[in-house]
Each structure stands twice: as C-alpha cells, then as structure tokens.
C-alpha positions as CSV (number, residue, x, y, z in Angstrom):
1,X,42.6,48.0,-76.8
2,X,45.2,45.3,-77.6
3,X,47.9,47.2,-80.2
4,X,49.1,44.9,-83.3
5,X,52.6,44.2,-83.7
6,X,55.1,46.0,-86.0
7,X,54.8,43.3,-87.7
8,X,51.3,42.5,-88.3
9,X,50.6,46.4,-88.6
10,X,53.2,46.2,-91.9
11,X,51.0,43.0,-93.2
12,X,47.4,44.8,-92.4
13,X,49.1,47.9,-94.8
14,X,49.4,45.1,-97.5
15,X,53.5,44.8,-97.9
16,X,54.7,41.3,-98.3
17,X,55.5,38.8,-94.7
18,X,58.8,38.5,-95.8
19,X,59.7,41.7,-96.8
20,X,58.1,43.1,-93.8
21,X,60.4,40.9,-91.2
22,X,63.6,41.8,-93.8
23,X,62.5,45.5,-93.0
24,X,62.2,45.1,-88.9
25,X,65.3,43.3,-89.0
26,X,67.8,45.3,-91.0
27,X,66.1,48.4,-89.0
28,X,66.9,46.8,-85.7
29,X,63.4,46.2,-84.8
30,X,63.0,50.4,-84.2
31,X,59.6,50.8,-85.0
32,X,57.2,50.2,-87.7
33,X,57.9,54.0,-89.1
34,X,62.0,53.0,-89.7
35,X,60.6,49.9,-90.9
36,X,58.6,51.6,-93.5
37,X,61.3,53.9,-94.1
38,X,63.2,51.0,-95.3
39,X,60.7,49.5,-97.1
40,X,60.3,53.0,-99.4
41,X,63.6,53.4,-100.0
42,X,64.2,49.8,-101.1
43,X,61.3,49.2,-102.8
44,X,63.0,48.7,-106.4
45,X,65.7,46.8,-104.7
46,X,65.8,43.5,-106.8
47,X,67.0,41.3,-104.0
48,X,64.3,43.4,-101.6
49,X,62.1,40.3,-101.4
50,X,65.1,37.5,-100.5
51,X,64.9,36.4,-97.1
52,X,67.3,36.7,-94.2
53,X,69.7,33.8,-93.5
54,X,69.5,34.8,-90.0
55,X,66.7,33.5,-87.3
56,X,64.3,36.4,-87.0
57,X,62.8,35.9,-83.5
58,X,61.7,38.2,-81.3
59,X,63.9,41.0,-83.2
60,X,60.6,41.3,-85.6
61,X,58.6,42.6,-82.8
62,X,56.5,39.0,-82.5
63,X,56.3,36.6,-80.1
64,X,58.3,33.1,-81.1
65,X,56.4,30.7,-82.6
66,X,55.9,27.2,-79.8
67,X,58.3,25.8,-82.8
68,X,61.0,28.3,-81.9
69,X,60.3,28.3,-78.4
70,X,60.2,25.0,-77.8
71,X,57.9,22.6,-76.3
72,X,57.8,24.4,-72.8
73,X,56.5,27.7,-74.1
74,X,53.3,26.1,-75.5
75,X,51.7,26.9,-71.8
76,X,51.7,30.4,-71.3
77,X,49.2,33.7,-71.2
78,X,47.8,34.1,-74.8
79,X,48.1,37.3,-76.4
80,X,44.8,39.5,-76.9
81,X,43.1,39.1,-79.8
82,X,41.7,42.2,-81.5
83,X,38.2,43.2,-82.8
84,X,37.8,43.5,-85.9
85,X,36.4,47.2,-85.8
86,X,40.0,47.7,-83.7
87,X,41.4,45.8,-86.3
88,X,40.0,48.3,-89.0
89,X,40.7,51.2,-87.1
90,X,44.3,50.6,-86.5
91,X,44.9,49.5,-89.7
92,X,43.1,53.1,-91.4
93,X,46.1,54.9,-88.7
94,X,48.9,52.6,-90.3
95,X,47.7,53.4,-93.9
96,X,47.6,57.1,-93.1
97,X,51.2,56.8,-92.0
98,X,52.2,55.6,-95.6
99,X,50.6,58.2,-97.0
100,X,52.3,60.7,-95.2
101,X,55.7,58.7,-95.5
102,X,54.5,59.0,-99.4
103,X,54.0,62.6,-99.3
104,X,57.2,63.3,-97.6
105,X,59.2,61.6,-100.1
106,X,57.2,63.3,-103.2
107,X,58.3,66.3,-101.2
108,X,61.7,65.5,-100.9
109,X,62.4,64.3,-104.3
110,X,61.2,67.2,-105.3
111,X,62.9,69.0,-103.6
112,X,66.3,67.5,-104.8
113,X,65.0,67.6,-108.5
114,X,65.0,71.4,-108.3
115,X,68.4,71.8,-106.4
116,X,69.8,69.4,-109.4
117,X,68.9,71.7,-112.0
118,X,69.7,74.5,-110.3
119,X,72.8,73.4,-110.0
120,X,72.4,72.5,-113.9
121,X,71.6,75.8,-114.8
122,X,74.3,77.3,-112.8
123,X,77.3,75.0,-114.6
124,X,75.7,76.2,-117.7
125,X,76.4,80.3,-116.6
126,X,79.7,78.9,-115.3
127,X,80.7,77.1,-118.7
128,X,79.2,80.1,-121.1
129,X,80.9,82.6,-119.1
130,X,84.2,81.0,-119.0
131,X,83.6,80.2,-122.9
132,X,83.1,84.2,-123.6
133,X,86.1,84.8,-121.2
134,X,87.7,82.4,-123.6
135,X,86.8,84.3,-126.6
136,X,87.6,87.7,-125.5
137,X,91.3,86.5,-125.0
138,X,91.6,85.0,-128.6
139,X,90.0,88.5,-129.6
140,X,92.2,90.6,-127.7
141,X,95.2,88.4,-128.1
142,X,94.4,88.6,-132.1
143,X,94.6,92.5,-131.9
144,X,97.6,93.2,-130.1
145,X,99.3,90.6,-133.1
146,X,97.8,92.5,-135.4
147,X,98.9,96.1,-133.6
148,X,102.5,94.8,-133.3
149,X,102.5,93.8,-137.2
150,X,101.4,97.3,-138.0
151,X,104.3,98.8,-136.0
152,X,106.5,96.4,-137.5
153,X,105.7,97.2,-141.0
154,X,105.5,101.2,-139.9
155,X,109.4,100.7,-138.5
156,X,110.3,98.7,-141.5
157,X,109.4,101.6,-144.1
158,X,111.1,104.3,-141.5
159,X,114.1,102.4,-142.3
160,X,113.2,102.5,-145.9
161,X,113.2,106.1,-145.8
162,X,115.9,106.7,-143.4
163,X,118.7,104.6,-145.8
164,X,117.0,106.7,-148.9
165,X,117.5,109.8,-147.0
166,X,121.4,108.4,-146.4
167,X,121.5,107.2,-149.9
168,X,120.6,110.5,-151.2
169,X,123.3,112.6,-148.6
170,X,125.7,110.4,-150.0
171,X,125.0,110.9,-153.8
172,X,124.9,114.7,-153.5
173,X,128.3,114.1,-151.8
174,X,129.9,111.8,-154.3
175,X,128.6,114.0,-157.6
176,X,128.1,117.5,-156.4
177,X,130.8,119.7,-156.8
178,X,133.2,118.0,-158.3
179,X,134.3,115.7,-161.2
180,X,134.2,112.3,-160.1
181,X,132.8,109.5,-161.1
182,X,129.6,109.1,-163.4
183,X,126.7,107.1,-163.5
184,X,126.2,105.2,-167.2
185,X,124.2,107.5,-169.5
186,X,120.6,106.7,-169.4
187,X,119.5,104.9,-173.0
188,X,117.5,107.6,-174.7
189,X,113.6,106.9,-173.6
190,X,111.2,106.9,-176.6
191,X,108.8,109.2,-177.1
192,X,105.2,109.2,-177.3
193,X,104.0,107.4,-179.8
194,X,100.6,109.8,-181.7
195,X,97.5,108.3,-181.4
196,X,95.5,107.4,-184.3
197,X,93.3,110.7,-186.2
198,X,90.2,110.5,-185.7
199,X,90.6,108.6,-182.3
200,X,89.9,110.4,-178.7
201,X,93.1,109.8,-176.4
202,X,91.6,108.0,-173.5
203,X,91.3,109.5,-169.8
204,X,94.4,108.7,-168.1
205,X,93.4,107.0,-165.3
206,X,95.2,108.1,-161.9
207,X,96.8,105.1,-159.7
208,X,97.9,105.5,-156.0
209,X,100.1,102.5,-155.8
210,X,102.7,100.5,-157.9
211,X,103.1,96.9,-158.2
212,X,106.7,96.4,-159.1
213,X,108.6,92.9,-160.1
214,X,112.5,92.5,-160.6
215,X,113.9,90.0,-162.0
216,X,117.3,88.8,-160.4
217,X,120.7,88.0,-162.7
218,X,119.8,83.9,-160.9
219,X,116.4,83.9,-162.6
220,X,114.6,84.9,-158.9
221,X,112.4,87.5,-158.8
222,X,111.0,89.9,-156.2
223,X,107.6,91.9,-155.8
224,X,106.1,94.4,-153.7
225,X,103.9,97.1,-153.8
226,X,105.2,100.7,-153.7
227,X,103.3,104.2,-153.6
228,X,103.4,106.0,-156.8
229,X,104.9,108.8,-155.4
230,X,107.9,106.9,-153.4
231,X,111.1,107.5,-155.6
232,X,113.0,104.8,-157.6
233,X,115.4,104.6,-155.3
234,X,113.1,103.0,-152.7
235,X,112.8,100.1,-155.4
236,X,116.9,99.7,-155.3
237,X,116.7,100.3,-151.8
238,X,114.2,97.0,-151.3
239,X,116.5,95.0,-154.1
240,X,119.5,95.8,-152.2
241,X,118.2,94.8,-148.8
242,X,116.2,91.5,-149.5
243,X,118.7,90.0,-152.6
244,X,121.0,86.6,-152.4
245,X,124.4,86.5,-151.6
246,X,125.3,85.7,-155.3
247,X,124.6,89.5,-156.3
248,X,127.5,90.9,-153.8
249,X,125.3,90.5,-150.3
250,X,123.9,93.8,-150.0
251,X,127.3,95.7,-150.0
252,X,126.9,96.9,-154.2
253,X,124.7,98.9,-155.8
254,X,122.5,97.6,-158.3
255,X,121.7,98.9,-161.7
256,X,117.8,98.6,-162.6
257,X,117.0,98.7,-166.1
258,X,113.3,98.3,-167.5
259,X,112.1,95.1,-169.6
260,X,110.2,97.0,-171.8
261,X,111.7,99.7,-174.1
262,X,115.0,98.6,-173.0
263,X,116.3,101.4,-170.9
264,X,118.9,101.7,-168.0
265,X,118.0,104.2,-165.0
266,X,120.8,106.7,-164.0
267,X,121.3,107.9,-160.6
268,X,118.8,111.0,-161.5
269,X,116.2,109.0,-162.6
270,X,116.4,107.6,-158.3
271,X,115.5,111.1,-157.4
272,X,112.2,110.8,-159.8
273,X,108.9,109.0,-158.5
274,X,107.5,105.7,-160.3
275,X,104.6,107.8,-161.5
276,X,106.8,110.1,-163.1
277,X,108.9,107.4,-165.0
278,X,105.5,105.5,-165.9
279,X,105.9,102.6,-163.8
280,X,102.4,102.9,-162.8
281,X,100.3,100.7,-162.2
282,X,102.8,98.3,-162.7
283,X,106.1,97.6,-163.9
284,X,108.6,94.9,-164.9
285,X,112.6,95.6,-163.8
286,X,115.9,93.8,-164.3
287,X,118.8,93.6,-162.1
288,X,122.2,94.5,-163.8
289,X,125.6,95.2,-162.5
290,X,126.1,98.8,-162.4
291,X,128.6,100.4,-165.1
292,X,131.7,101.3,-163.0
293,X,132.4,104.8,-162.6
C-alpha cells in the first residue's frame, strides 16, 4: 500500500500544517520521528507556530505544488491515493509513535527530576557538614583562648608569689639582726567592741575570698579579689605593680593604711593574712607614702 508522507502522517496525528513543515524543515527533512522530536521539545515555544521565511519545497517530504513547479509539471504520473482503511491504519501506527515519544519523555523527565534532587540533597550534606566543620573550629578555637587565659592568669599569680617570696627574703635581710631602719609603729587597733546582754553573738560566717579596693593619693582606685588566706603583702604587691607613674613608678614602697578605724599597717602586719587582719569579705585601703626609716 501507498505510504503517506512525513508530512501528511504529522497532519493525520492532528499537529498544525504549519507547524508540521517548520518541524521537517528545521529537522532537515530526517524523518517524521526527528520531526516529532522537534515538535515535543518545542511545543511551548511561543514563536513555535510562525512560519518559515524560506520556500519549503520538496525539503518537507511533498511533492511541489503545479504552482511551485510550474506550468510544465502539471502533466506527470499522479501520486497513489490511499484507502481510507490504509488511511486509518497508518494513522493508528503514527499515533502509537507519539505515545511512545510521550512515554519516553515522561521517562526522561523523570529521570532528570530525581538526579536534580539528588543532587539537592547532596549540597544540603555538603553545606551542613561544612556548617558543623565550621562550628567545631569556633568551638575549639574558643577553648584553646580560654586555656591560654587560664595559663596567663596561673603565670601572673606565680609572679605574684615569686616577688612576695623576694619581698619577704629581703625584709628578713633589712630588719633581722641588726638595728636598722624601722617601719612606722602601727596605730593601736581597737578592740572588740561587747555585744549587747541579753543578745546572742551571731555565727561568724567563714569567707574564702576578699574583695579589696585602694584608693590612690590621685583619687584612682584599684580592685581585685584576693584569697583570704594570701598575706597583705600580695595587696602592696598588686598596688605596686599596676599604680601610675605619679606614685614613684613602681620603684617605692607604699604604705596601706585602712579607711575605717584609721590604722596604718607595719611591715609585720605583710606577713599576716587578710582574714587575720579582718579584711574579709571585704575591705576598703588607702595609699600613703611610707614613713622613712
């Protein structure tokens, strides 16, 4: 039986004339499956339907019209005409082809819709790992600040101690032994004042730590917290090492006297711990030059 043309198979299947020859053209005339190809893939195409500027001819898989072959070509062998039941039957193979075509790009969309979020899913572990990685550095960066500020502050009261320990060898040198110069006497501390009959003295409460603040000859003031135990000479120690250049720079000694009774401490009163001298919890101290020897 007589086959249709690309062509004419394209129109039985229902798609437009002119899309149809814009399809065998721009497919190089290749067959009606490229042509369909074409056809799927453009569908959505808003200039899909807007015809070629170019003569179609026999590149659309039909025979010229007489108007494009000129008068001469009107006389010639006429091309078989199909039955209808041929008609039909080629037609029902055309629209199975479309179907298929159909199935094979459901299939292959579908394909590349799963591939995409794989791919999505797979950023998403890429970007929360590197965001963990990202917090474990700020974590472990944030510790090792926080280890070297503990062995800063551990080397900073080794100091402490070692220029107490010095301050100390040097005192026993200076006094011991021999009569040289001595410290100011100490103002007479008052005693303890009775509690009132009939009252029960309260529990003396026991502190570990002493908050202590001296106020500077300039009207400055320091404060920092020292055990209760640690001797008043780490006090003068931590005056002596962090006061302003208007109070000698660091080179004299200080003389620490308390706000409240007034009372000046001697160089034996260094040896003695805050608790002892009832600076605990906390404690007020002046600056004063010290009394020369």
């Amino acid at each position: 039986m007589a086959e249709l043309t690309a062509l004419e198979s394209l129109i039985e299947m229902g798609f437009p004339r002119g899309r149809a020859e814009k399809a065998l053209a721009l497919t190089g005339n290749q067959g009606i499956e490229a042509a369909m190809d074409w056809l799927m893939e453009h569908e959505d195409d808003p200039d899909v339907d807007e015809p070629l500027a170019t003569p179609l001819g026999h590149i659309l898989g039909r025979e010229p019209t007489p108007t494009e072959q000129g008068p001469e070509s009107v006389v010639g062998e006429s091309k078989p005409v199909l039955t209808e039941e041929e008609r039909q039957e080629q037609t029902k193979r055309m629209l199975e082809l479309v179907a298929q075509k159909q199935r094979e790009r459901e299939e292959r969309e579908e394909r590349e819709a799963l591939e995409r979020e794989r791919q999505r899913r797979r950023q998403g572990q890429e970007l929360s790992a590197a965001r963990q990685r990202l917090q474990e550095d700020e974590m472990r960066r944030a510790a090792e600040e926080r280890r070297r500020e503990k062995a800063e502050e551990l080397a900073a009261r080794q100091r402490v101690r070692e220029k107490i320990e010095r301050d100390k060898a040097e005192r026993a040198k200076k006094y011991g032994g021999h009569g040289g110069s001595q410290p100011c006497p100490p103002t007479t501390e008052p005693g303890p004042v009775p509690s009132s009959p009939g009252k029960e003295p309260p529990t003396k409460r026991e502190y570990d730590q002493c908050r202590i603040q001296v106020r500077l000859p300039d009207g400055s003031s320091l404060t920092q917290t020292f055990r209760a135990r640690e001797q008043l000479a780490a006090v003068r120690l931590y005056v002596e090492l962090h006061r302003g250049e208007e109070l000698g720079g660091g080179q004299d000694p200080v003389q620490l006297l308390s706000g409240f009774p007034r009372r000046a401490f001697s160089e034996a009163d260094m040896e003695r711990p805050l608790q002892e001298l009832g600076l605990v919890p906390s404690a007020v101290l002046i600056v004063a030059k010290k009394c020369p020897g």
